[in-house]
C-alpha positions as CSV (number, residue, x, y, z in Angstrom):
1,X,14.2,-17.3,7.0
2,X,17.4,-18.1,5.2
3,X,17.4,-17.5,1.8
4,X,20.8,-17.8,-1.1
5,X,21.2,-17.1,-4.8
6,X,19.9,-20.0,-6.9
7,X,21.8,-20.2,-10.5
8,X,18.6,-20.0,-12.5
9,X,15.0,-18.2,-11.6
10,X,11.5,-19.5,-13.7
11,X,8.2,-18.7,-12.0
12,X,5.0,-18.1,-13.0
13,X,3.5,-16.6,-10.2
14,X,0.2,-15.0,-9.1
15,X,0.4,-12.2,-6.6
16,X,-1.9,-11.7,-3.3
17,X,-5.4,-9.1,-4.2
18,X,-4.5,-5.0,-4.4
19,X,-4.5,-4.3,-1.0
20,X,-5.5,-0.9,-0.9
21,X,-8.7,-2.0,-3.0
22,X,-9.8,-4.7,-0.9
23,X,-9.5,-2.3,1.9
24,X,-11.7,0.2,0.1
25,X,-13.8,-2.3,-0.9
26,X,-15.1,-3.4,2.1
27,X,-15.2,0.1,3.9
28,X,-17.4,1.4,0.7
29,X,-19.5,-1.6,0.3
30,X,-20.0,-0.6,4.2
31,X,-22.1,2.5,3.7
32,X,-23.3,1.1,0.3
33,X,-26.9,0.0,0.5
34,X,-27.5,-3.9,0.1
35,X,-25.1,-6.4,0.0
36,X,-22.0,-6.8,-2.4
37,X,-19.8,-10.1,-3.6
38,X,-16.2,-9.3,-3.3
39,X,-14.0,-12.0,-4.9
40,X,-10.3,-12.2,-4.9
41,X,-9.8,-9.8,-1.6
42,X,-6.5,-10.2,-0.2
43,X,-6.5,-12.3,2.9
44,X,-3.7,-10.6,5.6
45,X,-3.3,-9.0,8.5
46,X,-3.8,-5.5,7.5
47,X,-7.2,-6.2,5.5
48,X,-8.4,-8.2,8.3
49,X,-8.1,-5.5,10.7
50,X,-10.4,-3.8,8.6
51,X,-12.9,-6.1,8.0
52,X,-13.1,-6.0,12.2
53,X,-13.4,-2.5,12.8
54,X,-16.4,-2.6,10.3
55,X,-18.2,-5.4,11.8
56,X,-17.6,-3.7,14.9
57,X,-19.7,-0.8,13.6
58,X,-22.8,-3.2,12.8
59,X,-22.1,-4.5,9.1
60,X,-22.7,-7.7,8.5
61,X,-19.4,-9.4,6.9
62,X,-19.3,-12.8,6.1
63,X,-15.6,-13.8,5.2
64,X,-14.7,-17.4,6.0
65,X,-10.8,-17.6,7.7
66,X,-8.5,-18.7,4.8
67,X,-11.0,-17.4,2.1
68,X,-10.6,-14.8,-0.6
69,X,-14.2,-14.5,-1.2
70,X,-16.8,-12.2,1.3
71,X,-20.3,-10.9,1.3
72,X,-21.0,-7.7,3.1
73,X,-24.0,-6.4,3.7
74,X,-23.9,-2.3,4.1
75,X,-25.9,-0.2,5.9
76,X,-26.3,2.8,3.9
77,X,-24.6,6.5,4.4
78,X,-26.0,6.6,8.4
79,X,-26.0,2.8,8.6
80,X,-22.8,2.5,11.2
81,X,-23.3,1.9,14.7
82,X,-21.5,2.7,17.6
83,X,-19.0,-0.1,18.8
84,X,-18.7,-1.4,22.3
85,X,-15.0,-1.8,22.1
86,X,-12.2,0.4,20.7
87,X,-11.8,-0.2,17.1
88,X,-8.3,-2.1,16.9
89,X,-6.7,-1.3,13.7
90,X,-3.5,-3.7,14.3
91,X,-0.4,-2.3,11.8
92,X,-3.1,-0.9,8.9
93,X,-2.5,2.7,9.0
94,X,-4.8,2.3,5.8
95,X,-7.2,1.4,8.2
96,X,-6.8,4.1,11.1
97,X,-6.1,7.0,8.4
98,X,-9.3,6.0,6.2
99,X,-11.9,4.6,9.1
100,X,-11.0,8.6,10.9
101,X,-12.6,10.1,7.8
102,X,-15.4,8.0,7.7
103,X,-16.4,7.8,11.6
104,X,-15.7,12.0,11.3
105,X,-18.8,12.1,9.2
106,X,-21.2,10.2,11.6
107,X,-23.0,10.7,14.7
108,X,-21.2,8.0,17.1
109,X,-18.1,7.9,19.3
110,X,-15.4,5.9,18.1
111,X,-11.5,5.0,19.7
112,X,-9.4,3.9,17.3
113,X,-6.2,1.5,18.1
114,X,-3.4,-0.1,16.6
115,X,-0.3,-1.9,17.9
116,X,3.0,-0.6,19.1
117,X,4.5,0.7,15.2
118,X,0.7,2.0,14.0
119,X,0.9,4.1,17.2
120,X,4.0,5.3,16.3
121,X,2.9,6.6,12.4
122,X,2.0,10.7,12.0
123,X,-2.1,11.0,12.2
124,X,-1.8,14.7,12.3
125,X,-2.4,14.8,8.3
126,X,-5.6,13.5,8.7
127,X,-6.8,15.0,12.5
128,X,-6.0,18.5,10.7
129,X,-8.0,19.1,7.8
130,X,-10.9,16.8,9.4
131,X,-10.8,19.3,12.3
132,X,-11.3,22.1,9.7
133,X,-14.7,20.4,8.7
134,X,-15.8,20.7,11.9
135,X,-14.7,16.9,13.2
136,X,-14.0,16.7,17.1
137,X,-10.9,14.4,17.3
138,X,-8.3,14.2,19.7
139,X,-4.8,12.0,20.0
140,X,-2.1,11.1,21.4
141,X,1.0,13.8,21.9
142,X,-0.5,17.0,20.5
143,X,-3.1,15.6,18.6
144,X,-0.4,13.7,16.1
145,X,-0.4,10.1,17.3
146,X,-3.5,7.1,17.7
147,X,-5.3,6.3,20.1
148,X,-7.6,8.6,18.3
149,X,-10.5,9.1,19.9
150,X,-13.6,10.6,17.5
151,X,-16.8,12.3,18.6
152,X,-18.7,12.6,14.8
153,X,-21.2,14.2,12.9
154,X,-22.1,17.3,11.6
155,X,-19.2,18.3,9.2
156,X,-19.3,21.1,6.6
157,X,-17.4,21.1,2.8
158,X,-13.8,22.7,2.8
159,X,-11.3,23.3,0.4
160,X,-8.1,21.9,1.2
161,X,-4.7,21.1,-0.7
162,X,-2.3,18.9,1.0
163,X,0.8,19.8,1.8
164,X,2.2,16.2,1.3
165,X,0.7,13.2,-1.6
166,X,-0.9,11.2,0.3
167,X,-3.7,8.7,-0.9
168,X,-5.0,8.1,2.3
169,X,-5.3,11.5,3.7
170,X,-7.2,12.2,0.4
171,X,-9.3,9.4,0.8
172,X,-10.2,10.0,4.1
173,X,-11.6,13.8,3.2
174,X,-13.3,12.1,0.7
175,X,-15.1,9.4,3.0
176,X,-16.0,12.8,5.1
177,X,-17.0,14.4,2.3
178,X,-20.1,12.0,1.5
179,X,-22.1,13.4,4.1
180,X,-21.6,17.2,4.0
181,X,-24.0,19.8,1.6
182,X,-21.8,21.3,-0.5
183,X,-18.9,20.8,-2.4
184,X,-15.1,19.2,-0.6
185,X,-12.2,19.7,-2.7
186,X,-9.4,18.3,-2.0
187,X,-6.3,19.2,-4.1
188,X,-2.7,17.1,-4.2
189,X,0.8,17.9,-4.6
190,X,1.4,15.0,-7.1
191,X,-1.1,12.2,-8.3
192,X,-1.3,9.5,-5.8
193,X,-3.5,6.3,-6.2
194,X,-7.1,7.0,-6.9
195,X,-8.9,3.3,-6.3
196,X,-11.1,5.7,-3.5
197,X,-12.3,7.9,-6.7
198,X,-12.9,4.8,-9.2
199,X,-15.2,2.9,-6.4
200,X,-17.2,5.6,-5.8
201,X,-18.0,6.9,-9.2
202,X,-19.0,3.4,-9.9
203,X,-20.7,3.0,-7.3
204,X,-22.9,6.4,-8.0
205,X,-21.6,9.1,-6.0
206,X,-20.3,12.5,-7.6
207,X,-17.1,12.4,-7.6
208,X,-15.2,15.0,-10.1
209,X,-11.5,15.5,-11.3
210,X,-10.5,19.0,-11.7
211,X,-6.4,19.2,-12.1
212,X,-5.0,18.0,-9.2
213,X,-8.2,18.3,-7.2
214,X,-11.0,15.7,-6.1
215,X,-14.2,17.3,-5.9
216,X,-16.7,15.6,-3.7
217,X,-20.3,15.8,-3.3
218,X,-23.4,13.7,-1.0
219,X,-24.8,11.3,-3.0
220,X,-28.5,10.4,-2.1
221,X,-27.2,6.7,-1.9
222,X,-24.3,4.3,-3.0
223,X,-25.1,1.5,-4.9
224,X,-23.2,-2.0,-3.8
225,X,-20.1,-3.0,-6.0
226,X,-19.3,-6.4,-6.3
227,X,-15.3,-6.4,-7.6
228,X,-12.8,-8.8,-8.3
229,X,-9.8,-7.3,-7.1
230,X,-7.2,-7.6,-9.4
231,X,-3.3,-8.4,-8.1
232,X,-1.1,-5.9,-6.4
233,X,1.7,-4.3,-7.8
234,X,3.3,-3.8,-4.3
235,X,3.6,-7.2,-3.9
236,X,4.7,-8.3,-7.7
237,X,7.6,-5.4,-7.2
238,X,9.4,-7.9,-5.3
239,X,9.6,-10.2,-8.2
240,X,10.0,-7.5,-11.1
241,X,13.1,-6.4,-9.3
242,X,14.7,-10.2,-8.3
243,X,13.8,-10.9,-12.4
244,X,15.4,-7.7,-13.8
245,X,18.3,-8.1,-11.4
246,X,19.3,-12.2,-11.2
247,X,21.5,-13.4,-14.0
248,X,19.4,-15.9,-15.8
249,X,15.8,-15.1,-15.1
250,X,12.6,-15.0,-16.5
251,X,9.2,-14.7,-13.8
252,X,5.9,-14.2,-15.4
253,X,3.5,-12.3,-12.6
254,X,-0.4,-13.0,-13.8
255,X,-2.9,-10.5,-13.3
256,X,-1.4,-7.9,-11.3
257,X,-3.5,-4.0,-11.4
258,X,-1.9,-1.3,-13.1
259,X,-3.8,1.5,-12.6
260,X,-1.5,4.5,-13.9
261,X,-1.7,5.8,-10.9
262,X,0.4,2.9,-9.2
263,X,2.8,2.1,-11.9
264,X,5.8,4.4,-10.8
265,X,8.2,1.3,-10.3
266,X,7.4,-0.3,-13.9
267,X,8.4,3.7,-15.3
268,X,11.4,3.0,-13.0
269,X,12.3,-0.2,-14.1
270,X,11.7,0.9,-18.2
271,X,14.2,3.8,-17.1
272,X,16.6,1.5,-16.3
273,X,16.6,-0.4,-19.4
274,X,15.0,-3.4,-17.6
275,X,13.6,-5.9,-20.0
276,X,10.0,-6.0,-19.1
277,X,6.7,-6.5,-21.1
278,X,3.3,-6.3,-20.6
279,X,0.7,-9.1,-22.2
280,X,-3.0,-10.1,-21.6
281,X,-3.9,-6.2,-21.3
282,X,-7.8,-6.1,-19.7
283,X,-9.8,-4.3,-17.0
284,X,-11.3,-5.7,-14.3
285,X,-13.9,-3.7,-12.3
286,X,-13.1,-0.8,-14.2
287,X,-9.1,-1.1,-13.0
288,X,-6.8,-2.0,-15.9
289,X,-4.9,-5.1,-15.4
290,X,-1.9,-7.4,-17.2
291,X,0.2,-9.6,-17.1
292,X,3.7,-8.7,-16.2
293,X,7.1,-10.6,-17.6
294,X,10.5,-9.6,-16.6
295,X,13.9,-11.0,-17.8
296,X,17.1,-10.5,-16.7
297,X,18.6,-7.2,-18.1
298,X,21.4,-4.5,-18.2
299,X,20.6,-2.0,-15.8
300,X,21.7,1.6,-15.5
301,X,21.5,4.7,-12.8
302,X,18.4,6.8,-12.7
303,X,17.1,9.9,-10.7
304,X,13.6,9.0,-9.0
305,X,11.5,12.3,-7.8
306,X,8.7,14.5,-8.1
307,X,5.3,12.5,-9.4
308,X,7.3,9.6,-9.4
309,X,8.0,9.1,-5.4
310,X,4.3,8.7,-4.7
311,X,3.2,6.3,-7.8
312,X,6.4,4.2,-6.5
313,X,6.4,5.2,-2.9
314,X,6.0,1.3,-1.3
315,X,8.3,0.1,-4.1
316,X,10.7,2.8,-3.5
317,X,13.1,0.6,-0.7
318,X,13.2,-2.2,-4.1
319,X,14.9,0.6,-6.3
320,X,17.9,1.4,-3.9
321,X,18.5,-2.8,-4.5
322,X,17.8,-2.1,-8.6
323,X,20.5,0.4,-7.8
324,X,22.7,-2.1,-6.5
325,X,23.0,-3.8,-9.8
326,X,23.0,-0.9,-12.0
327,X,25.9,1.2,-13.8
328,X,26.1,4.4,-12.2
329,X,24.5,6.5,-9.9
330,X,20.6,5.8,-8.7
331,X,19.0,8.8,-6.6
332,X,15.8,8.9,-4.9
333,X,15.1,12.0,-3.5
334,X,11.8,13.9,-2.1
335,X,10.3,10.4,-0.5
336,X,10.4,11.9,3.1
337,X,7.3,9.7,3.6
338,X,9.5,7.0,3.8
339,X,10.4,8.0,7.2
340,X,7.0,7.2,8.8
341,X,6.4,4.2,6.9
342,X,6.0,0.9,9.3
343,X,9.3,1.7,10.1
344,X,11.9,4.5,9.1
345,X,12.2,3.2,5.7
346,X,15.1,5.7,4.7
347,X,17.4,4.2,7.6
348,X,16.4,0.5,7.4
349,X,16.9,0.4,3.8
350,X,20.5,1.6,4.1
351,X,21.3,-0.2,7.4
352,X,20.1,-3.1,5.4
353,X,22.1,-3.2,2.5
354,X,25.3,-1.4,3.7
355,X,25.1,-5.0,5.9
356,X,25.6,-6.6,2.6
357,X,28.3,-4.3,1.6
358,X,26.6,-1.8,-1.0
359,X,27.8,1.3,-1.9
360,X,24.5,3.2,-0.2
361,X,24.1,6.7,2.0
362,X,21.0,8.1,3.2
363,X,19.5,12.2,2.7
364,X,17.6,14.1,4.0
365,X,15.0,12.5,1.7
366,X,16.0,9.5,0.1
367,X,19.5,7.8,-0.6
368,X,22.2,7.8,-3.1
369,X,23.3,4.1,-4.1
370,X,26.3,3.6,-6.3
371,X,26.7,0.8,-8.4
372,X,27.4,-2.0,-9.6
373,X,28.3,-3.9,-5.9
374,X,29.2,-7.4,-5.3
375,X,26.2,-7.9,-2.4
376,X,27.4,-10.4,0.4
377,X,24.5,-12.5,2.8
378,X,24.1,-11.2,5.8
379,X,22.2,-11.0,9.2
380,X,19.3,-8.3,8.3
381,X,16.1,-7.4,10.9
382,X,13.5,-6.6,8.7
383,X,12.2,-4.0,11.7
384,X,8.7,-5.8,12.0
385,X,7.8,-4.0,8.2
386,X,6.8,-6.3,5.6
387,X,8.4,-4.3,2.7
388,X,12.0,-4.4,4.3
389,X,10.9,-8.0,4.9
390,X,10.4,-8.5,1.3
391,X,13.3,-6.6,0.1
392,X,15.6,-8.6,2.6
393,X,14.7,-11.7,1.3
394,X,15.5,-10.5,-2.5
395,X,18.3,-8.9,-1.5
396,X,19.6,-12.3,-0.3
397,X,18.5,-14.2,-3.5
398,X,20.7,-11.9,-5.5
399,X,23.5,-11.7,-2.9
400,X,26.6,-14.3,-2.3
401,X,26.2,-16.6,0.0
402,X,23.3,-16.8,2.8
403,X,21.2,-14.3,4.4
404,X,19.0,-14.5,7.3
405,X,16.1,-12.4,7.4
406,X,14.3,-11.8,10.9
407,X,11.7,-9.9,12.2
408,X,10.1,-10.3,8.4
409,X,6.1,-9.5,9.2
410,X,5.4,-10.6,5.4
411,X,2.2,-11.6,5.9
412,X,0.9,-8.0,6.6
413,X,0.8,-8.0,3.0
414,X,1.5,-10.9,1.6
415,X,1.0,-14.4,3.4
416,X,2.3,-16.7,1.1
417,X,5.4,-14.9,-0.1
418,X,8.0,-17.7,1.0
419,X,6.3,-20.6,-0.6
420,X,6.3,-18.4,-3.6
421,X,10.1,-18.1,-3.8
422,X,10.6,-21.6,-2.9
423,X,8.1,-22.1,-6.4
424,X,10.7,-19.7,-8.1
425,X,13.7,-22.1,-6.9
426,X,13.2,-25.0,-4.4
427,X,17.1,-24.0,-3.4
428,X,16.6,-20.2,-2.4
429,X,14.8,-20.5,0.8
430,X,14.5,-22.6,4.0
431,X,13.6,-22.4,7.4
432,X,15.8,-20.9,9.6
């Protein structure tokens, strides 16, 4: 794609489904006995995978191609049977990370796949503390990378704290966790996104918060939970930051979640002094939801760190941009997860907009951007990772003159992201 700064941005815009709750939702509803409506799932690549592997273990999934809506039909806490083929988890490391917990809880052999990056991602968070309940798992280069092949059954309750925030390594002790007597706690460095914790407490499982730790115990069943899944704040982020940054803008994003949990980039953006409000305040299947409006806005340097790196950590590339267009210094620091995202996040974000001439230098664990800089267009290879996809193509929107984006892999998360800009301003993108 080629994208260029418009003079004027006015969208109202709805944003693709959560996608780390439609992923839950269907691997829940899985084990769930009976069968469950899920409206508004987010159709892409990544939640797609999912809904795959799970077929593949015998649930019934009936999601049209192009559709947002699916009925599953789950088989209960031992209802999963053993596939025929490796389970092929495409780019989702969602998928691999949380489908590891789950198949580590039941009797069956599994493989688990992905494609080239997803092989490349750190699985040794998960294979560890799985391990230490008894799971017999082995992978790739010391146990660390997928294929991950899974022998299941007959795990016992730990007590584990993480040594890095990470929602799916939590969420996959948790799924292992349903089957065991006893009690799994699970305790995290820093708060990370708890749509696992919501679902199954709704769903009838007992699932306790103690501090920082998830207590988890067997429920005798798991009632289905039909859900609407609300709009994700990874993929509104885009638009928050193009709004607060452009020069004469106003977008309007409908609907999006904002479970506190997940709202370290609108804390961000509030730091900043963006001018940014929330209307139409509401829950939807028990996730609180709004509508978000953004204006353009005087922006100002900001440290990002501790709790905020993992309620922010997809939206975290977007900030070094907000720091582009800010007075002062922006730091983000303590995000190494960044460097085992889809792609080295830490280096493609600064090889990215360095490219455009910002003032930007990577860290150990983050970057330093000073600002304000006069962003040029540019040739930028988005890596294959949909967020450095996305942040290219805003990038380019706020820059001078064009940029090319290749190598974009948008629709992992979101599909219809280009036709949405070319809704914001008909004159900001076009086909390469």
């Amino acid at each position: 794609m080629i994208v260029q700064s418009p003079s004027r941005l006015r969208a109202t815009l709805r944003v693709p489904a959560d996608k780390s709750i439609s992923h839950r939702a269907l691997i829940l509803n899985a084990i769930a006995e009976g069968e469950a409506h899920l409206e508004n799932l987010l159709d892409s690549d990544d939640v797609r995978s999912t809904a795959a592997c799970i077929s593949s273990l015998g649930i019934a999934i009936d999601w049209p191609v192009g559709a947002t809506a699916a009925r599953i039909s789950g088989g209960g806490l031992h209802g999963l049977y053993e596939s025929e083929d490796a389970l092929n988890c495409g780019n989702s490391g969602t998928t691999m990370r949380l489908l590891t917990g789950l198949l580590a809880a039941h009797p069956l052999f599994s493989v688990l796949i992905g494609d080239e990056s997803l092989s490349r991602r750190p699985m040794g968070r998960i294979i560890e503390p799985l391990r230490l309940m008894g799971a017999r798992i082995s992978a790739r280069r010391g146990d660390t990378l997928a294929p991950i092949a899974i022998r299941g059954g007959s795990l016992r309750a730990i007590q584990y704290e993480m040594p890095v925030a990470s929602a799916q390594v939590k969420s996959a002790l948790i799924l292992a966790g349903l089957t065991v007597e006893g009690r799994t706690r699970i305790t995290e460095p820093a708060p990370t996104r708890d749509h696992t914790e919501k679902m199954l407490a709704a769903m009838g499982a007992p699932v306790d918060r103690e501090g920082r730790s998830v207590i988890i115990r067997r429920p005798a069943r798991l009632e289905p939970l039909g859900i609407r899944v609300p709009g994700d704040l990874s993929s509104a982020a885009p638009w928050l930051v193009l709004g607060a940054c452009h020069s004469d803008a106003e977008i309007k994003v409908e609907s999006v979640g904002i479970n506190p949990t997940r709202t370290g980039l609108l804390d961000i953006l509030k730091r900043m002094g963006a001018s940014i409000e929330l209307q139409n305040e509401h829950e939807t299947s028990g996730e609180p939801v709004a509508d978000l409006i953004v204006h353009s806005s005087d922006l100002h340097g900001v440290t990002v760190q501790g709790d905020d790196v993992p309620r922010a950590i997809d939206e975290l590339p977007l900030v070094a941009l907000l720091g582009c267009f800010a007075q002062g210094t922006t730091v983000v620091r303590e995000a190494e997860e960044l460097l085992v995202k889809e792609s080295n996040r830490i280096e493609n974000v600064v090889t990215m907009l360095s490219a455009m001439g910002a003032s930007i230098k990577a860290t150990a664990d983050g970057f330093i951007v000073e600002g304000p800089c006069d962003l040029q267009g540019a040739r930028l290879d988005a890596a294959a990772d949909h967020r450095m996809g996305m942040l290219g193509a805003v990038a380019g929107v706020l820059a001078t003159g064009q940029t090319r984006i290749e190598n974009d892999a948008v629709t992992v998360s979101y599909p219809d992201f280009w036709e949405a800009l070319e809704a914001a301003s008909p004159e900001a993108a076009q086909t390469a």
